[in-house]
Rosetta silent file (secondary structure, phi, psi, omega in degrees, C-alpha in Angstrom):
SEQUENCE: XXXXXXXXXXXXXXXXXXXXXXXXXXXXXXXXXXXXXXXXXXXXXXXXXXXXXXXXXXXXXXXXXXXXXXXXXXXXXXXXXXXXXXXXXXXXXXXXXXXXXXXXXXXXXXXXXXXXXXXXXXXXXXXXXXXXXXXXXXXXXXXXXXXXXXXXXXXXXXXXXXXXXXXXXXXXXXXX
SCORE:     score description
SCORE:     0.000 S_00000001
   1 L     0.000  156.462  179.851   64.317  277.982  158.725 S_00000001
   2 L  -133.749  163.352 -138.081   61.019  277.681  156.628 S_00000001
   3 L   -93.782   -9.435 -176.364   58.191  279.923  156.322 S_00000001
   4 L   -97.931   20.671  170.829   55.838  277.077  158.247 S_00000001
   5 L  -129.671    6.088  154.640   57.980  277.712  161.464 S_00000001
   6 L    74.849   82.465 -160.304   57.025  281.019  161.752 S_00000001
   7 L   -90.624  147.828 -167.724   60.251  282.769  161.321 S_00000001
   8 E  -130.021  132.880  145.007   60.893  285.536  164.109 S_00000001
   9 E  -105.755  170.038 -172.477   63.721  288.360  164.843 S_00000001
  10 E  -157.708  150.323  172.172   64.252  290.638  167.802 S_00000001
  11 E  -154.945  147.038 -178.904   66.552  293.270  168.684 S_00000001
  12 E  -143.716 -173.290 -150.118   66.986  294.909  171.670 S_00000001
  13 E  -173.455  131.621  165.180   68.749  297.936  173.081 S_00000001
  14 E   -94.055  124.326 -152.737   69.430  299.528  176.518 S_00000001
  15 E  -116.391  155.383 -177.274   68.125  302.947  176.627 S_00000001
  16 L  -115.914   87.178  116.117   69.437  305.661  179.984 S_00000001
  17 L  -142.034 -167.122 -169.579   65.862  306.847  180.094 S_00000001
  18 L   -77.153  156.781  168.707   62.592  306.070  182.463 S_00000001
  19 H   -53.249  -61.214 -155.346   59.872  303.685  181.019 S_00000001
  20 H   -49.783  -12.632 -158.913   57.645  306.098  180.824 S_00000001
  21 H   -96.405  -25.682  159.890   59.511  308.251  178.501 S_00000001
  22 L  -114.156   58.617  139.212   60.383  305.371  175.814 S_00000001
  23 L   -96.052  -66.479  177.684   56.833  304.087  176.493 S_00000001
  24 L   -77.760    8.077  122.094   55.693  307.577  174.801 S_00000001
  25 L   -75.584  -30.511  178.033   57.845  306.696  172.096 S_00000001
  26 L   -83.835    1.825  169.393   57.331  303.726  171.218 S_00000001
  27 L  -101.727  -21.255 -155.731   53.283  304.332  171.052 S_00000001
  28 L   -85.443   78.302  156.249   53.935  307.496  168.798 S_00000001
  29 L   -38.792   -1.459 -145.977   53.063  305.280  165.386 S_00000001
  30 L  -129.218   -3.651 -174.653   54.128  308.147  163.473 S_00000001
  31 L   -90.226  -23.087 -175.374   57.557  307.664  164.902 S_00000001
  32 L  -102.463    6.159 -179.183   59.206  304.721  162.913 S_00000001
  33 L   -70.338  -38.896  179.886   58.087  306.362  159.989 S_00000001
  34 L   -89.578  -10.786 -163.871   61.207  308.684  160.475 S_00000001
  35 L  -111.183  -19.031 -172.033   63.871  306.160  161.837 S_00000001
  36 L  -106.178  130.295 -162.335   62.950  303.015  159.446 S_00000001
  37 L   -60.642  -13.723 -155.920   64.391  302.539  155.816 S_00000001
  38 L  -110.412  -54.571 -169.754   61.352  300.611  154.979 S_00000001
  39 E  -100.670  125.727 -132.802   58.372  302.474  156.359 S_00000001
  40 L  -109.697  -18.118 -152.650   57.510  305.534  155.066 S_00000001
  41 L  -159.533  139.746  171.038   54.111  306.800  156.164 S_00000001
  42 L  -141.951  146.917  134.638   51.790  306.080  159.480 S_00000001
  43 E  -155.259  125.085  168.122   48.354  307.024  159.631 S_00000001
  44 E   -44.442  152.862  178.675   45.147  306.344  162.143 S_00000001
  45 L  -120.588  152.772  168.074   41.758  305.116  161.201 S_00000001
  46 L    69.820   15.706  135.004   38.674  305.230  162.728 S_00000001
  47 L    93.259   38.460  145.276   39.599  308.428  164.191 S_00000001
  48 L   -85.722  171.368  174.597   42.095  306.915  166.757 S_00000001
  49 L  -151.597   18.795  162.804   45.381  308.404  168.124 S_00000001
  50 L  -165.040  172.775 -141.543   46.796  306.258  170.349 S_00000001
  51 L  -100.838  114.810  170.638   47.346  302.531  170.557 S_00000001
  52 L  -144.419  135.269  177.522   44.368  301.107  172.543 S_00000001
  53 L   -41.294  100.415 -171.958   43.442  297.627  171.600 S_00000001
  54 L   116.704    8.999  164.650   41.152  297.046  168.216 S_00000001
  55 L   -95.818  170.937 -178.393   42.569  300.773  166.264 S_00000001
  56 L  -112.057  175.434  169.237   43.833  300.386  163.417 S_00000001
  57 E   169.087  134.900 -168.412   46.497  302.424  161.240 S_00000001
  58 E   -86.877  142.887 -179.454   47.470  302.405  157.958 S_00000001
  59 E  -114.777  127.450 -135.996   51.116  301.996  157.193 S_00000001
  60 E  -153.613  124.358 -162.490   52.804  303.023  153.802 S_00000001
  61 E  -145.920  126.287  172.209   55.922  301.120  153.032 S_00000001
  62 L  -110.797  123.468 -171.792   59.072  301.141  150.422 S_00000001
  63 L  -140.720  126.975 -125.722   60.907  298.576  149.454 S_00000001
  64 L   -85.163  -22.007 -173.833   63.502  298.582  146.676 S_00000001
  65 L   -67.192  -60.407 -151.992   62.588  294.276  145.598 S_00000001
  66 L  -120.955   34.336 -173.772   58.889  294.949  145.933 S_00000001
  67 L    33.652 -168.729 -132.751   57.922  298.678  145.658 S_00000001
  68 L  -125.927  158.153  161.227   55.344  300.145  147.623 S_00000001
  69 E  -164.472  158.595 -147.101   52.638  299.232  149.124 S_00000001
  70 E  -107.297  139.546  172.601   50.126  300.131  151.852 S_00000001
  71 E  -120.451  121.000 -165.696   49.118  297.904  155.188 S_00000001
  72 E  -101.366   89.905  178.947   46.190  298.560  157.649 S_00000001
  73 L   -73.200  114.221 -159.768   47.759  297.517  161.179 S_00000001
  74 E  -113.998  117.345 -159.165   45.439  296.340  163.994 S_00000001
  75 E   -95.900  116.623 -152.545   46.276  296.904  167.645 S_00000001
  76 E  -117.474   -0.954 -157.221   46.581  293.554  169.132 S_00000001
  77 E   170.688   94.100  167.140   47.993  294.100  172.770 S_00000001
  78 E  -100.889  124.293  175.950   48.328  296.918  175.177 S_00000001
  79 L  -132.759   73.935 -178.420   50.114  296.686  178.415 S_00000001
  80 L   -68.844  141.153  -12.361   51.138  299.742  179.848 S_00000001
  81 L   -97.841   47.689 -165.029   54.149  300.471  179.920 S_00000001
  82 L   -88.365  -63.278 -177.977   54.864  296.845  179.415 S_00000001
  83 E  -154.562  143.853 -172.781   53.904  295.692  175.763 S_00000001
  84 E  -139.327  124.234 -177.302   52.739  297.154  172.599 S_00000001
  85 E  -120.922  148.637 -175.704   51.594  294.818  170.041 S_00000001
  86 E  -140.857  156.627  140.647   50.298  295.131  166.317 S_00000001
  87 E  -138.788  130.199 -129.381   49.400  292.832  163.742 S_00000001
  88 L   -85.816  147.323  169.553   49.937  293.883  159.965 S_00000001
  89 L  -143.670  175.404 -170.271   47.457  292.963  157.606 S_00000001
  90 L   -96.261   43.072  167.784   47.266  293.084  153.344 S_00000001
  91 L   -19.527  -42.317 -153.327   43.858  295.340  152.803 S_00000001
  92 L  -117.355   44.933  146.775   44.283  296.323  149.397 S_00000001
  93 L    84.456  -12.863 -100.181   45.436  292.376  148.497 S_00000001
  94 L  -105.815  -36.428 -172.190   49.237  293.172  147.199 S_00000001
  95 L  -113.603   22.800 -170.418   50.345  289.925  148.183 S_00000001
  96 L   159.842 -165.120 -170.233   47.603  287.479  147.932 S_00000001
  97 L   -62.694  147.667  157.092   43.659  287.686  148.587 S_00000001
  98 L   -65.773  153.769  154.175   42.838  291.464  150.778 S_00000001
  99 L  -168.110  157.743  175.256   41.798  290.741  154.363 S_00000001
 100 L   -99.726  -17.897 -170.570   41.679  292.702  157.465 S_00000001
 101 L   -89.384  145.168 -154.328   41.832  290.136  159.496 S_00000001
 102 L   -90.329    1.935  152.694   44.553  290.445  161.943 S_00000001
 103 L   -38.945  -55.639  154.873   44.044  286.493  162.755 S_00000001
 104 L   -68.828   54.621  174.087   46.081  286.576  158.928 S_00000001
 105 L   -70.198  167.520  153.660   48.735  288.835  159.457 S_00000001
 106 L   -77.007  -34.786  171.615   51.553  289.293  156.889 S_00000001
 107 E  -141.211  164.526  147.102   53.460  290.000  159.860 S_00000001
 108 E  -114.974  147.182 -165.687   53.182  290.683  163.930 S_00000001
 109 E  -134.423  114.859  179.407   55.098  293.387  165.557 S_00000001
 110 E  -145.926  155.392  167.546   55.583  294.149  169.126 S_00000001
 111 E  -108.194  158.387  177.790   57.916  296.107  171.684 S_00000001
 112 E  -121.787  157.646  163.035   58.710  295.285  175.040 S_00000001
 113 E  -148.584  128.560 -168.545   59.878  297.137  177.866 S_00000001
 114 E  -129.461  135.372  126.258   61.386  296.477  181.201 S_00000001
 115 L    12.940   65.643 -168.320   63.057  298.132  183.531 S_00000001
 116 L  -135.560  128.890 -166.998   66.737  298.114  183.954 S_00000001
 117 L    34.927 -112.901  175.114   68.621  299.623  186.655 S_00000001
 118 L   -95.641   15.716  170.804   67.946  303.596  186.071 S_00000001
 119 L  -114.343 -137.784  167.228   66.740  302.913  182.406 S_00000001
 120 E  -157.447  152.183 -167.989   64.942  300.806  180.319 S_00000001
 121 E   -98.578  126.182  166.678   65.730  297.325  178.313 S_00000001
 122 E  -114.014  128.957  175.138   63.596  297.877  174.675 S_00000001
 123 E  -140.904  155.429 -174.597   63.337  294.964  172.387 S_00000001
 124 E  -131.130  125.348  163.080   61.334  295.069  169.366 S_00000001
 125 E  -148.563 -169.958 -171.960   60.334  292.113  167.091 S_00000001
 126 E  -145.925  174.768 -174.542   58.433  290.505  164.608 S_00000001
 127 E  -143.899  122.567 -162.241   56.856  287.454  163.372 S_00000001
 128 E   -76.454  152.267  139.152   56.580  286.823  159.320 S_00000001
 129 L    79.107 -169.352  -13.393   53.452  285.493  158.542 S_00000001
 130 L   -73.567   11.179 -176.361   51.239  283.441  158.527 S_00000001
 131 L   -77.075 -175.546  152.163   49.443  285.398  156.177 S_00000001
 132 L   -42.988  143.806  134.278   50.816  286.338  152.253 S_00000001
 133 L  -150.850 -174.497  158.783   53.412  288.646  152.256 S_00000001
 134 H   -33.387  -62.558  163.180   56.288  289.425  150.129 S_00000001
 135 H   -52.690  -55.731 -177.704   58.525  286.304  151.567 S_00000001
 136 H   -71.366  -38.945  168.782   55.882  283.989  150.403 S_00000001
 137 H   -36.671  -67.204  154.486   56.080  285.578  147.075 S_00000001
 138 H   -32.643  -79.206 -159.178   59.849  285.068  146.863 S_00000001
 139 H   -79.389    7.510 -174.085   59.162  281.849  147.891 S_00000001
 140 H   -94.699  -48.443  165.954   56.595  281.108  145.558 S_00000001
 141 H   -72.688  -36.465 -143.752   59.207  281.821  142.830 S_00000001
 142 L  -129.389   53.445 -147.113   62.318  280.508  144.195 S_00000001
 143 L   -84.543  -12.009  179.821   60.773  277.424  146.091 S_00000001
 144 L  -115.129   59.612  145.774   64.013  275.331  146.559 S_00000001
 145 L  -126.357   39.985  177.328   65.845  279.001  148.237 S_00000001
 146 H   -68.301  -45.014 -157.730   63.265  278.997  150.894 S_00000001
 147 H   -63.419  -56.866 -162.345   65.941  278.739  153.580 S_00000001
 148 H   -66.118  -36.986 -169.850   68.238  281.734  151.927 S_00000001
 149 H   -54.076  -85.223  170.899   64.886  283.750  150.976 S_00000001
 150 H   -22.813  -51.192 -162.440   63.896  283.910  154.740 S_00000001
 151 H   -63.770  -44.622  172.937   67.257  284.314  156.119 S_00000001
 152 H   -42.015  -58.112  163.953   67.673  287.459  153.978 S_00000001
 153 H   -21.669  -84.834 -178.470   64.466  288.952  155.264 S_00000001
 154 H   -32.957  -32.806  170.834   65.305  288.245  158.522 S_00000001
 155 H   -75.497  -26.487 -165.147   68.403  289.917  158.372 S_00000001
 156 H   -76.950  -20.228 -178.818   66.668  292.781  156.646 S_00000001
 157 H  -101.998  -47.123  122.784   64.430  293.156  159.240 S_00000001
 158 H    19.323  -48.938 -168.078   67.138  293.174  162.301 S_00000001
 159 H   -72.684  -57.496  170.076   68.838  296.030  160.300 S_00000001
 160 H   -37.953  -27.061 -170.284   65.559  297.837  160.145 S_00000001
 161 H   -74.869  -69.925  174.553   65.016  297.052  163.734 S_00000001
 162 H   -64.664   -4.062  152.578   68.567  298.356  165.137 S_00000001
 163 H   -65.114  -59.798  173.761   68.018  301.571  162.924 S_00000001
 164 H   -48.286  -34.361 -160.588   64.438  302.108  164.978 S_00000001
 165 H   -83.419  -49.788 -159.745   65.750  301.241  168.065 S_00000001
 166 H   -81.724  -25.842  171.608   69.061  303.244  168.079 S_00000001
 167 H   -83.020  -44.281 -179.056   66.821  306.436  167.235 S_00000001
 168 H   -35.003  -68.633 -158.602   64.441  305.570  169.606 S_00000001
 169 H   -70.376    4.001  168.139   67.114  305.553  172.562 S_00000001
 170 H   -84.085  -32.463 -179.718   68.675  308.717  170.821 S_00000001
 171 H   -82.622   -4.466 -173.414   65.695  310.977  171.515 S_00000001
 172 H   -88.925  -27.804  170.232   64.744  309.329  174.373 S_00000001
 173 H   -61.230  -58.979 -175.487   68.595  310.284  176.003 S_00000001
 174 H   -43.320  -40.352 -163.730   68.449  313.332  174.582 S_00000001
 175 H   -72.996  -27.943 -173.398   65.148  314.652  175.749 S_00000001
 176 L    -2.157    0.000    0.000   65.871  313.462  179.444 S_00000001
């Protein structure tokens, strides 16, 4: 795959609780902060506190390749208790020119949720690019490993995924 085909992962997960109740996880930004190796920190702007289409939230992220750096996340889709969408953007420039605009993400990130039997089917994914990020950096270096650069990611982000997910559906069984 190559970074101009707009590489995407997904993971998904059957959880034994009601939508609504991994619905009010999966909006709790402040939640993947504890379950995901990479992201470290969540906090709203503009003095929102729950995902309604056009807040923002800044995101604070570690990563052992490219050390830390901070991302201002733009709420691109609400469908309750259907879809929750974001798209990530580079404010303070780390990988290329700053921009806010969430037209130029580094990434997009959304969950899904359905219905299934007495639970609910969660899938979570993302979409590199098309803005700068870290992959184009890589790939910027290492321009004939484009294939391997990506695939790594991709995997890296999967792992990251099924870590989020698998807490998600543990508190959401638990709290039942």
């Amino acid at each position: 795959m190559r970074f101009a085909d707009g590489p995407r992962v997904h993971c998904d997960v059957h959880v034994e609780a009601a939508l609504p109740r991994v619905w009010e996880l999966v909006t709790d930004v402040h939640l993947p902060a504890r379950l995901s190796p990479e992201l470290q920190r969540v906090v709203w702007l503009d003095g929102a506190d729950r995902p309604v289409v056009g807040a923002r939230f800044e995101g604070y992220n570690r990563h052992d390749k490219l050390g830390e750096w901070r991302t201002v996340s733009h709420v691109v889709e609400v469908d309750e208790p259907w879809v929750f969408a974001w798209a990530v953007t580079d404010a303070d420039g780390r990988f290329g020119e700053p921009t806010l605009d969430p037209a130029k993400p580094m990434a997009s990130w959304r969950y899904e949720l359905e219905a299934e039997g007495e639970g609910t089917r969660l899938r979570q994914s993302a979409l590199i690019g098309p803005g700068r990020n870290g992959v184009t950096l890589a790939i910027e270096r290492w321009p004939d490993r484009e294939e391997e650069i990506i695939s790594f990611r991709l995997k890296e982000l999967h792992a990251g995924m099924e870590t989020t997910l698998h807490g998600i559906k543990r508190l959401a069984e638990e709290q039942q």
